[in-house]
mmCIF entry with sequence, helices, sheets and N, C-alpha, C, O atoms, coordinates in Angstrom:
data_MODEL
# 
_entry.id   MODEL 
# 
_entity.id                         1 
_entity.type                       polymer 
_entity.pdbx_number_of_molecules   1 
# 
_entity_poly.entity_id                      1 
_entity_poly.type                           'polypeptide(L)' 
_entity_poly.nstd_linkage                   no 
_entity_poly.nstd_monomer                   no 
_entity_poly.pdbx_seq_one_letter_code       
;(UNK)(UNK)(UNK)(UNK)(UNK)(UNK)(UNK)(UNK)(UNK)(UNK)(UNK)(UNK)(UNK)(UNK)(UNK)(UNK)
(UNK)(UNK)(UNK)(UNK)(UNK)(UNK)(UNK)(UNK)(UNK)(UNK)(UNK)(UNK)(UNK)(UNK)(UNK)(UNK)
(UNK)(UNK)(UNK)(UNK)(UNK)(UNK)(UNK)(UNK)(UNK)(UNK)
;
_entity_poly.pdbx_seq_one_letter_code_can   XXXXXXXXXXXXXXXXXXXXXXXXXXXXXXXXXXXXXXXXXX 
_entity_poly.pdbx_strand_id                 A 
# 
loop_
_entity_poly_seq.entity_id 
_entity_poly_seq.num 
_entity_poly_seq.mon_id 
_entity_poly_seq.hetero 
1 1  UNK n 
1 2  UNK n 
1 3  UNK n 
1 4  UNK n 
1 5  UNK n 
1 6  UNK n 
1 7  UNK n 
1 8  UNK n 
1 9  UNK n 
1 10 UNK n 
1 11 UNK n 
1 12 UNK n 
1 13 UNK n 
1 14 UNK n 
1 15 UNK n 
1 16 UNK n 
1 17 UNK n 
1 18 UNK n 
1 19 UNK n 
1 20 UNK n 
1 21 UNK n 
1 22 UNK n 
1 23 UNK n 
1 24 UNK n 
1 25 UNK n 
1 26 UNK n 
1 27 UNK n 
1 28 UNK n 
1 29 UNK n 
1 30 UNK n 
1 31 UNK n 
1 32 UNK n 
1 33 UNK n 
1 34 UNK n 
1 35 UNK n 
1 36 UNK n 
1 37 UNK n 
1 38 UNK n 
1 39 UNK n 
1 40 UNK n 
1 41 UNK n 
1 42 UNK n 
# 
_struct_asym.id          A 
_struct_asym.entity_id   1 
# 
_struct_sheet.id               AA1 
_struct_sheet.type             ? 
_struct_sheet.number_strands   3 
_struct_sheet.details          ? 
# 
loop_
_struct_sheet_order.sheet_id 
_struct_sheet_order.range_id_1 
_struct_sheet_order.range_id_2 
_struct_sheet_order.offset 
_struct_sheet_order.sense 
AA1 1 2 ? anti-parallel 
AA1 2 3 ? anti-parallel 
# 
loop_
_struct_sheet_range.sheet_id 
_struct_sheet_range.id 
_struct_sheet_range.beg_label_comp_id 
_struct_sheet_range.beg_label_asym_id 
_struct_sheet_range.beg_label_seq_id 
_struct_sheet_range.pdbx_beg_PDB_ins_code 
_struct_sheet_range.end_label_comp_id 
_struct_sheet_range.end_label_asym_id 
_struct_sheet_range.end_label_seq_id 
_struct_sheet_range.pdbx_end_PDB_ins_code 
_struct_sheet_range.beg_auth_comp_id 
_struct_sheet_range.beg_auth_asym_id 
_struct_sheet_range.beg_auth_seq_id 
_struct_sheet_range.end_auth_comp_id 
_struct_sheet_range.end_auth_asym_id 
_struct_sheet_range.end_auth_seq_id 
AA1 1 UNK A 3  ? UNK A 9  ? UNK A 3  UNK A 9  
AA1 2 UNK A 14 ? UNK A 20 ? UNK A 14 UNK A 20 
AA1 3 UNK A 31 ? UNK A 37 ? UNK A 31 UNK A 37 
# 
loop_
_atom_site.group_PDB 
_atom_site.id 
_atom_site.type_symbol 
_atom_site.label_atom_id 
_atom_site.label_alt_id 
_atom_site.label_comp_id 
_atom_site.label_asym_id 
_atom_site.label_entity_id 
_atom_site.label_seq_id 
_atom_site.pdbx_PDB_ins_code 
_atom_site.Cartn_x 
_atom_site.Cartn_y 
_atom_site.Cartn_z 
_atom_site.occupancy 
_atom_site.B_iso_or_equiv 
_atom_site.pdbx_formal_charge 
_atom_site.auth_seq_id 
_atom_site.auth_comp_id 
_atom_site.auth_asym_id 
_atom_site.auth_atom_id 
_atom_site.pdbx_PDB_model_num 
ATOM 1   N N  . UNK A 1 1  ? 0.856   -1.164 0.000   1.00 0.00 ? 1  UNK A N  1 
ATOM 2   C CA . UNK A 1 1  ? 0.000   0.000  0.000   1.00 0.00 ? 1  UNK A CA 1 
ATOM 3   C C  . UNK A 1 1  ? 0.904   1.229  0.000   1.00 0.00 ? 1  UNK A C  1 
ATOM 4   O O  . UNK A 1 1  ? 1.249   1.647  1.105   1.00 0.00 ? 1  UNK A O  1 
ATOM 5   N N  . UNK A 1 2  ? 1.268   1.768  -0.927  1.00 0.00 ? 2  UNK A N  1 
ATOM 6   C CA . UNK A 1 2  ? 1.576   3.180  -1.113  1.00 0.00 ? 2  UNK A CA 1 
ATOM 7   C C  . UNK A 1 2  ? 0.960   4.187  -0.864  1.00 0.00 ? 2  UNK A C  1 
ATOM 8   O O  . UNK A 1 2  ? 1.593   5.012  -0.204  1.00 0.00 ? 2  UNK A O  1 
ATOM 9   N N  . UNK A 1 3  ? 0.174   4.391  -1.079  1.00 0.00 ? 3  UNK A N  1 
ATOM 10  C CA . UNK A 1 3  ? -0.748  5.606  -0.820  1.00 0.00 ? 3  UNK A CA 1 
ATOM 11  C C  . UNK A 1 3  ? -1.908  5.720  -0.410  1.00 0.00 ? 3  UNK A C  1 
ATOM 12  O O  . UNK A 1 3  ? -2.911  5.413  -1.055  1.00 0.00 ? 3  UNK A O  1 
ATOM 13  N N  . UNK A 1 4  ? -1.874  6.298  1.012   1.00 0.00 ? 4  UNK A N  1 
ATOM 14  C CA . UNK A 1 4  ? -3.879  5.305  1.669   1.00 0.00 ? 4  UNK A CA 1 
ATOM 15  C C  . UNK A 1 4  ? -4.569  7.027  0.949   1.00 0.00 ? 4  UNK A C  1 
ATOM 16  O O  . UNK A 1 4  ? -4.074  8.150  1.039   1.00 0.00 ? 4  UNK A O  1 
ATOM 17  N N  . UNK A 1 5  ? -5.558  6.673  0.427   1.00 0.00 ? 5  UNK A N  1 
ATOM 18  C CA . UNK A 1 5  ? -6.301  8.253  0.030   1.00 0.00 ? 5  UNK A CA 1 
ATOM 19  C C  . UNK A 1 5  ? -7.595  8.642  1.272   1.00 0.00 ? 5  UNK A C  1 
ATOM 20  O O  . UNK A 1 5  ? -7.943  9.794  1.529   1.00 0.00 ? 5  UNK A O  1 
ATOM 21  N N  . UNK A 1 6  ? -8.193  7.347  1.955   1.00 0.00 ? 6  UNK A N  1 
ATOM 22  C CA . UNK A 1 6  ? -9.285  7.819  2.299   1.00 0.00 ? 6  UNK A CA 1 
ATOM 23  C C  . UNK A 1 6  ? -10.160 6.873  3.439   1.00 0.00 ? 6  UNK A C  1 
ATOM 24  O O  . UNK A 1 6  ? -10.867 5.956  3.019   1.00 0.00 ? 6  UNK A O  1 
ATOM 25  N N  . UNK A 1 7  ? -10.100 7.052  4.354   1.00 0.00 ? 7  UNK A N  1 
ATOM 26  C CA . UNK A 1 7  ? -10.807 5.696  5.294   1.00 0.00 ? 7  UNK A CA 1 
ATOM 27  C C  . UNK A 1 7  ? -12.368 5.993  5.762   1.00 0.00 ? 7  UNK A C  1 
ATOM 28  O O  . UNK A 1 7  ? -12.508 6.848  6.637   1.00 0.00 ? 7  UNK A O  1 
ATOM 29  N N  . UNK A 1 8  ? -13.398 5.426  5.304   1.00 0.00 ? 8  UNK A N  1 
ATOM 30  C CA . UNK A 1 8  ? -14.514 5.795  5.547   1.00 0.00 ? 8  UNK A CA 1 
ATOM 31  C C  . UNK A 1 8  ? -15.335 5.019  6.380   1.00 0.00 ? 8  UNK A C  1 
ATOM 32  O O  . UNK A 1 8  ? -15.403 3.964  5.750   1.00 0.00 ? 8  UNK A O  1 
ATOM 33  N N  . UNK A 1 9  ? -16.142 4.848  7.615   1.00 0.00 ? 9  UNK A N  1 
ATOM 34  C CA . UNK A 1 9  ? -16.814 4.000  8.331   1.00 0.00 ? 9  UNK A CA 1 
ATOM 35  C C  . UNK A 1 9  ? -18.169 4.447  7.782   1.00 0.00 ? 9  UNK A C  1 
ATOM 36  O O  . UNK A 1 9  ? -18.572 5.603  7.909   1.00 0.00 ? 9  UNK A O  1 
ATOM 37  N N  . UNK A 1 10 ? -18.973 3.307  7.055   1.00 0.00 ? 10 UNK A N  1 
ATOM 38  C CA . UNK A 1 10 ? -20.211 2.864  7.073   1.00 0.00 ? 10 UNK A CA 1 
ATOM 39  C C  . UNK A 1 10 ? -20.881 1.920  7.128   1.00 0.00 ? 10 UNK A C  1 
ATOM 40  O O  . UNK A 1 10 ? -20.523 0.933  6.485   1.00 0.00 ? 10 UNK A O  1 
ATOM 41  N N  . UNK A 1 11 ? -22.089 1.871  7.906   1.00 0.00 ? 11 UNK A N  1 
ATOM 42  C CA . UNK A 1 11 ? -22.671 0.412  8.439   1.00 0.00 ? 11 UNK A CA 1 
ATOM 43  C C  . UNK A 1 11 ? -21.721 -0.502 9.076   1.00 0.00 ? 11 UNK A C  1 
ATOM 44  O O  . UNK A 1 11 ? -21.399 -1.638 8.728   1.00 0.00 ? 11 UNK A O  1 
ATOM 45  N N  . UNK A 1 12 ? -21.221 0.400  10.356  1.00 0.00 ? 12 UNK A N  1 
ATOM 46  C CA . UNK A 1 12 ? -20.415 -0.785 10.651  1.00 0.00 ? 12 UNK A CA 1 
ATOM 47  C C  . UNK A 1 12 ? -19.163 -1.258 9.881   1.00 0.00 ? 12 UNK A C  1 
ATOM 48  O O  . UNK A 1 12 ? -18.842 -2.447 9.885   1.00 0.00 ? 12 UNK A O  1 
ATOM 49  N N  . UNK A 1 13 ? -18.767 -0.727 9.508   1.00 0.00 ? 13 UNK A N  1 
ATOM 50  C CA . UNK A 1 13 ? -17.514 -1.142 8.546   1.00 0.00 ? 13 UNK A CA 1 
ATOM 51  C C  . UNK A 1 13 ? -16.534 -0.324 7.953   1.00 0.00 ? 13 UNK A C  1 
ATOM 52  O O  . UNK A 1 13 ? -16.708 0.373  6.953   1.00 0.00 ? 13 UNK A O  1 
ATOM 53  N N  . UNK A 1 14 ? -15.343 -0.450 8.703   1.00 0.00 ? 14 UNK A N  1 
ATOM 54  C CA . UNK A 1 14 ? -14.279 0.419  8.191   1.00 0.00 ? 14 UNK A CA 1 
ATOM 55  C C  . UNK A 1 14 ? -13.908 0.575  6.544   1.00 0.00 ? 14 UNK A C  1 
ATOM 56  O O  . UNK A 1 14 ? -13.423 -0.541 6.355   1.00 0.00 ? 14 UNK A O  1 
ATOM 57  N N  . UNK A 1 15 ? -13.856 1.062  5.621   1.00 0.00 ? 15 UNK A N  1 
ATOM 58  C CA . UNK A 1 15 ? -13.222 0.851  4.885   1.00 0.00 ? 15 UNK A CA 1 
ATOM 59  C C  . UNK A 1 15 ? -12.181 2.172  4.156   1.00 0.00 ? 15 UNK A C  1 
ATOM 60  O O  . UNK A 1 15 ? -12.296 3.380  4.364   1.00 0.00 ? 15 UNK A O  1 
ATOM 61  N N  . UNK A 1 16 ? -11.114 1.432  3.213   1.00 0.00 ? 16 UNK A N  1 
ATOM 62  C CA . UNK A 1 16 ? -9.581  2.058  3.158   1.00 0.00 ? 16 UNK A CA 1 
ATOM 63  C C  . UNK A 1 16 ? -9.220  2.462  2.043   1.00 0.00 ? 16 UNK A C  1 
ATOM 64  O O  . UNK A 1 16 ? -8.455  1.759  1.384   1.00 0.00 ? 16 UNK A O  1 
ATOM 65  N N  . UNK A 1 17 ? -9.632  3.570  1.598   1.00 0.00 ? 17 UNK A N  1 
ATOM 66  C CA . UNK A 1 17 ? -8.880  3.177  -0.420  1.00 0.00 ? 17 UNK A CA 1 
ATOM 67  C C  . UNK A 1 17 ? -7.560  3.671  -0.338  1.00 0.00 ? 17 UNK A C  1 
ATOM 68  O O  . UNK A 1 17 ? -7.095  4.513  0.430   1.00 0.00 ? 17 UNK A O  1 
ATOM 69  N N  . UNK A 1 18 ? -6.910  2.885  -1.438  1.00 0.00 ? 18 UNK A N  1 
ATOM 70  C CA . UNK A 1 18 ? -5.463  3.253  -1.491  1.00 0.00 ? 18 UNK A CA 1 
ATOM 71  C C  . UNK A 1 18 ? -5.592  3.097  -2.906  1.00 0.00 ? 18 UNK A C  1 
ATOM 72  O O  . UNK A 1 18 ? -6.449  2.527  -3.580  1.00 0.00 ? 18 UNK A O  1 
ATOM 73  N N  . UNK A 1 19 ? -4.210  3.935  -3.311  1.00 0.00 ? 19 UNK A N  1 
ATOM 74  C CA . UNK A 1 19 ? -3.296  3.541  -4.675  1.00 0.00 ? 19 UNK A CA 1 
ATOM 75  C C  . UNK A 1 19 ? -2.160  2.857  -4.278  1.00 0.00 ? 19 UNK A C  1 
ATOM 76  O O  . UNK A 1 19 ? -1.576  3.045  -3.211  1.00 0.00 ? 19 UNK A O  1 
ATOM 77  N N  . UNK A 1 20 ? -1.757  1.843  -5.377  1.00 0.00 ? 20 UNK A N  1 
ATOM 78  C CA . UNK A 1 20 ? -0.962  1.065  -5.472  1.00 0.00 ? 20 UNK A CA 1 
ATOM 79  C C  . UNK A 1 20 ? 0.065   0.821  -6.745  1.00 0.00 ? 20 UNK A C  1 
ATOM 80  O O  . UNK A 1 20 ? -0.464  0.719  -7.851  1.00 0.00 ? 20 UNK A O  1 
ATOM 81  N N  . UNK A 1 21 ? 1.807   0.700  -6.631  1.00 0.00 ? 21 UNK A N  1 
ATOM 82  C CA . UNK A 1 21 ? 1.694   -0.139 -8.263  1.00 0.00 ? 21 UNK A CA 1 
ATOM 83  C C  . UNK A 1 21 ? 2.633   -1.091 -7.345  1.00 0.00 ? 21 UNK A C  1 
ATOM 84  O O  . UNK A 1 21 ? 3.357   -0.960 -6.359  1.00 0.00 ? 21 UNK A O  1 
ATOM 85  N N  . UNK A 1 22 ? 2.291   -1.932 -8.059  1.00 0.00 ? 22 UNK A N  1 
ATOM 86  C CA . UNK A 1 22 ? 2.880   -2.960 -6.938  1.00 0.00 ? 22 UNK A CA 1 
ATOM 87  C C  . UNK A 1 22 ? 3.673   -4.121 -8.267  1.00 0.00 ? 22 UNK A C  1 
ATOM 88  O O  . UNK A 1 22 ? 3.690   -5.337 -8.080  1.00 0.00 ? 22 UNK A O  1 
ATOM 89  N N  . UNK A 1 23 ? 4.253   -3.498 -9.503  1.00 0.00 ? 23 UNK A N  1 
ATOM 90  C CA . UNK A 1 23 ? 5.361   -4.045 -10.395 1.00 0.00 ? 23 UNK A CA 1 
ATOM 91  C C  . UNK A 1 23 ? 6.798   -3.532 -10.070 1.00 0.00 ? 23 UNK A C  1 
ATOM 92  O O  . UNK A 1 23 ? 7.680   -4.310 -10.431 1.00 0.00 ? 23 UNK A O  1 
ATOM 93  N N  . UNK A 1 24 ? 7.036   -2.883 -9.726  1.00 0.00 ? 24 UNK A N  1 
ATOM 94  C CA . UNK A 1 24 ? 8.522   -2.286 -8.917  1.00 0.00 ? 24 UNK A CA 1 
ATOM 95  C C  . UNK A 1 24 ? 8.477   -1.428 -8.026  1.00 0.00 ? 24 UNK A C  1 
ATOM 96  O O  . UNK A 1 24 ? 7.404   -0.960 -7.644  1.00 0.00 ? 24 UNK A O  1 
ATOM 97  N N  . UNK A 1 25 ? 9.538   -1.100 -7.580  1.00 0.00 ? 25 UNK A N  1 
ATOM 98  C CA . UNK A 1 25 ? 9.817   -0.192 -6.225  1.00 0.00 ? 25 UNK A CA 1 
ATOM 99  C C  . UNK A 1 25 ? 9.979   1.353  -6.695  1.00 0.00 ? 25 UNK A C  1 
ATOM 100 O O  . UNK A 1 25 ? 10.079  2.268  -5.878  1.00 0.00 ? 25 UNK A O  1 
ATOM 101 N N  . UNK A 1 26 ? 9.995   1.576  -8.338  1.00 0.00 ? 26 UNK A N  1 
ATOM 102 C CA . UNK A 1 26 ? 9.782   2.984  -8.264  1.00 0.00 ? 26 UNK A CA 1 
ATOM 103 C C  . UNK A 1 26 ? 8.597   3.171  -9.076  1.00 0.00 ? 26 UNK A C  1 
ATOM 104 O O  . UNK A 1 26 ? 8.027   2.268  -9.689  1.00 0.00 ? 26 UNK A O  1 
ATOM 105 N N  . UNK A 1 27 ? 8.073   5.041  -9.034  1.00 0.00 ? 27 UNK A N  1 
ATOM 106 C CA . UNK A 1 27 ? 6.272   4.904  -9.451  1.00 0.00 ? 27 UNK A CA 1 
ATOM 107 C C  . UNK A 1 27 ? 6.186   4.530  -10.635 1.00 0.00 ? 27 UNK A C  1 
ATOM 108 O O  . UNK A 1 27 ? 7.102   4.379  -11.444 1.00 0.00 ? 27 UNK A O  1 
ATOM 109 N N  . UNK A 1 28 ? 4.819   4.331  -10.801 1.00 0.00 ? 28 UNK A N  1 
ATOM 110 C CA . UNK A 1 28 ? 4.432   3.542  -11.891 1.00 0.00 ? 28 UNK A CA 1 
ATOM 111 C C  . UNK A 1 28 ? 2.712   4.418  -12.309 1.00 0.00 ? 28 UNK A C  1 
ATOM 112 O O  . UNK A 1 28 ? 1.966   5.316  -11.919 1.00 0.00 ? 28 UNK A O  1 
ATOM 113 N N  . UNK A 1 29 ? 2.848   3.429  -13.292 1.00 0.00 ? 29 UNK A N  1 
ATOM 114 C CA . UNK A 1 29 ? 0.727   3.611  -12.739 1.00 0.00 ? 29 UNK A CA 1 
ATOM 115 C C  . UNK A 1 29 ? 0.222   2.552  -12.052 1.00 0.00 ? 29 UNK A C  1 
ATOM 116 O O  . UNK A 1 29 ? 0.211   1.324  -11.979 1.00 0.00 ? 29 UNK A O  1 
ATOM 117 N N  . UNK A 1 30 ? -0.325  3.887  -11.431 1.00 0.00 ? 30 UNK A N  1 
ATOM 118 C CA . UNK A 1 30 ? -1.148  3.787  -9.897  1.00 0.00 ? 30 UNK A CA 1 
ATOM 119 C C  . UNK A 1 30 ? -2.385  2.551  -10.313 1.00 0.00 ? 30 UNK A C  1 
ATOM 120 O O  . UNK A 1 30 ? -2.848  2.461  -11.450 1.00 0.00 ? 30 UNK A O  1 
ATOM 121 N N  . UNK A 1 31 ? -2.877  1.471  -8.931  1.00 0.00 ? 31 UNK A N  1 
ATOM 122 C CA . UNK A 1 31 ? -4.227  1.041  -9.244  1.00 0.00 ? 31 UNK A CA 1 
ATOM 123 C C  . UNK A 1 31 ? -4.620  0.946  -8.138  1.00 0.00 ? 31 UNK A C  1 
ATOM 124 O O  . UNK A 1 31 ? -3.884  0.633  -7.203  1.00 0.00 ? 31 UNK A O  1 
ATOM 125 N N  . UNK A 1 32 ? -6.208  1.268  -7.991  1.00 0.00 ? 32 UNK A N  1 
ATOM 126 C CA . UNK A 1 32 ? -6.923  1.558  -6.879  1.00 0.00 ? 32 UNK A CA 1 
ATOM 127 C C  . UNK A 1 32 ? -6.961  -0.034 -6.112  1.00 0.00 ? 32 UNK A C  1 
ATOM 128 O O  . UNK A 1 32 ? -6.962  -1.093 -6.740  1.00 0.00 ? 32 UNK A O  1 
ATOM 129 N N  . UNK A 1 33 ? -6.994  0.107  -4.498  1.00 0.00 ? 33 UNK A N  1 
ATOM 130 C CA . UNK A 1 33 ? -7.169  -0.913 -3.542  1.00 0.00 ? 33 UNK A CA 1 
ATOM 131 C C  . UNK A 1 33 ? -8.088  -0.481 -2.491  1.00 0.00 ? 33 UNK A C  1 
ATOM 132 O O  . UNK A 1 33 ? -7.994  0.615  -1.939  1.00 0.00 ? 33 UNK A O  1 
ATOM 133 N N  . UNK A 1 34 ? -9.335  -1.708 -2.115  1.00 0.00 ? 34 UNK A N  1 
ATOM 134 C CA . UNK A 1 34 ? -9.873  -1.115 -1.334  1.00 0.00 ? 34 UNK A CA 1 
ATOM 135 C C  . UNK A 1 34 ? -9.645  -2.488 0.327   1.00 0.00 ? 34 UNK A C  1 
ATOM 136 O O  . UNK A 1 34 ? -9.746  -3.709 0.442   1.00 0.00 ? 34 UNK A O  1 
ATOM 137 N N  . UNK A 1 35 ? -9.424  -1.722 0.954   1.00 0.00 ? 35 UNK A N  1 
ATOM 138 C CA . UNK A 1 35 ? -9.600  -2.725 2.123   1.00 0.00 ? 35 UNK A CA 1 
ATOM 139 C C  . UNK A 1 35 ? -10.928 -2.621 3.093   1.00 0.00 ? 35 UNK A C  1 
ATOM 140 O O  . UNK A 1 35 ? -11.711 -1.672 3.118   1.00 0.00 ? 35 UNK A O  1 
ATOM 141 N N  . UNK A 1 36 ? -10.980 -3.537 3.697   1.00 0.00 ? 36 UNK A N  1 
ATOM 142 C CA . UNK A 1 36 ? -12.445 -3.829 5.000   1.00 0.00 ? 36 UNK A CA 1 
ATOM 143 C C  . UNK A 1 36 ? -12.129 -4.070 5.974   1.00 0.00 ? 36 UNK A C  1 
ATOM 144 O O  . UNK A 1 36 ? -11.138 -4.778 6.155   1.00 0.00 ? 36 UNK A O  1 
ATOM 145 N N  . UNK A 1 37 ? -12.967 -3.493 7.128   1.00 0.00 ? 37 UNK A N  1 
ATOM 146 C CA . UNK A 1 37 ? -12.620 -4.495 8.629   1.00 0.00 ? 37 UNK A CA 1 
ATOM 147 C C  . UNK A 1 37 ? -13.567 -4.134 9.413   1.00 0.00 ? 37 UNK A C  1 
ATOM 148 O O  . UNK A 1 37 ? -14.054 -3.045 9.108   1.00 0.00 ? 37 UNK A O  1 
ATOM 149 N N  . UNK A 1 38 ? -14.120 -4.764 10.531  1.00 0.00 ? 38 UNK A N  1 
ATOM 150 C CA . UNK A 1 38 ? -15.009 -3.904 11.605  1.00 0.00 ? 38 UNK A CA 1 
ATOM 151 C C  . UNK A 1 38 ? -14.853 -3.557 12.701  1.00 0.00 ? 38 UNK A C  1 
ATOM 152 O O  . UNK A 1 38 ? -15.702 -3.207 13.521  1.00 0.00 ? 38 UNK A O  1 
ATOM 153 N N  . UNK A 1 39 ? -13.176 -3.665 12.849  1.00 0.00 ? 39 UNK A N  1 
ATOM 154 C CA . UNK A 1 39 ? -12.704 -3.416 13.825  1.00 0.00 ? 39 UNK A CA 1 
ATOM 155 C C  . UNK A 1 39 ? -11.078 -2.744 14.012  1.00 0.00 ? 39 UNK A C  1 
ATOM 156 O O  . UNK A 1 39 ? -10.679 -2.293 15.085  1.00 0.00 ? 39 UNK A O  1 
ATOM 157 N N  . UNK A 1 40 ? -10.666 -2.762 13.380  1.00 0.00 ? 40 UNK A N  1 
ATOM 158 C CA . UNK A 1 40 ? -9.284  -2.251 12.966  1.00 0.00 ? 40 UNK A CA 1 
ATOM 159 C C  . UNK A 1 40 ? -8.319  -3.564 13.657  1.00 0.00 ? 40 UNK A C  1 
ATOM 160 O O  . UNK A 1 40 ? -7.095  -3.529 13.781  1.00 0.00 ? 40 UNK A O  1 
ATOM 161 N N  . UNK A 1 41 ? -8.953  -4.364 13.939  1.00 0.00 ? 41 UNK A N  1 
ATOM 162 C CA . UNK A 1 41 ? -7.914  -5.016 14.928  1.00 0.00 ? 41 UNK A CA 1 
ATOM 163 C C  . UNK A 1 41 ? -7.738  -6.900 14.381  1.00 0.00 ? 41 UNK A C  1 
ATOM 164 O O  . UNK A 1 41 ? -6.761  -7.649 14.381  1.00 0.00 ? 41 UNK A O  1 
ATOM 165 N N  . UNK A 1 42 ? -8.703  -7.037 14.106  1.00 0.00 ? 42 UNK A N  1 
ATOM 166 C CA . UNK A 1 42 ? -9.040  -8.525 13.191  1.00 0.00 ? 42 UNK A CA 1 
ATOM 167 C C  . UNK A 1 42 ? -8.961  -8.230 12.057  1.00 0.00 ? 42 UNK A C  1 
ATOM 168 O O  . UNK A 1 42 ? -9.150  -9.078 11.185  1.00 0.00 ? 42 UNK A O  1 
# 
């Protein structure tokens, strides 16, 4: 995860968007990632 843009809680549910390039270690083009959780901890 390179770049978190935005963490939003609805219904109960964290969620995380990020950009990513995840083909080498320098930038690239970017692609969107979204993560979930309902707890930050599980």
């Amino acid at each position: 995860m390179n770049d978190p843009n935005a963490m939003v809680y609805y219904k109960g549910i964290y969620h995380l968007f990020f950009q990513y390039y995840c083909s080498d270690i320098v930038w690239g083009p970017m692609h969107w990632g979204h993560a979930v959780n309902t707890d930050l901890i599980h």
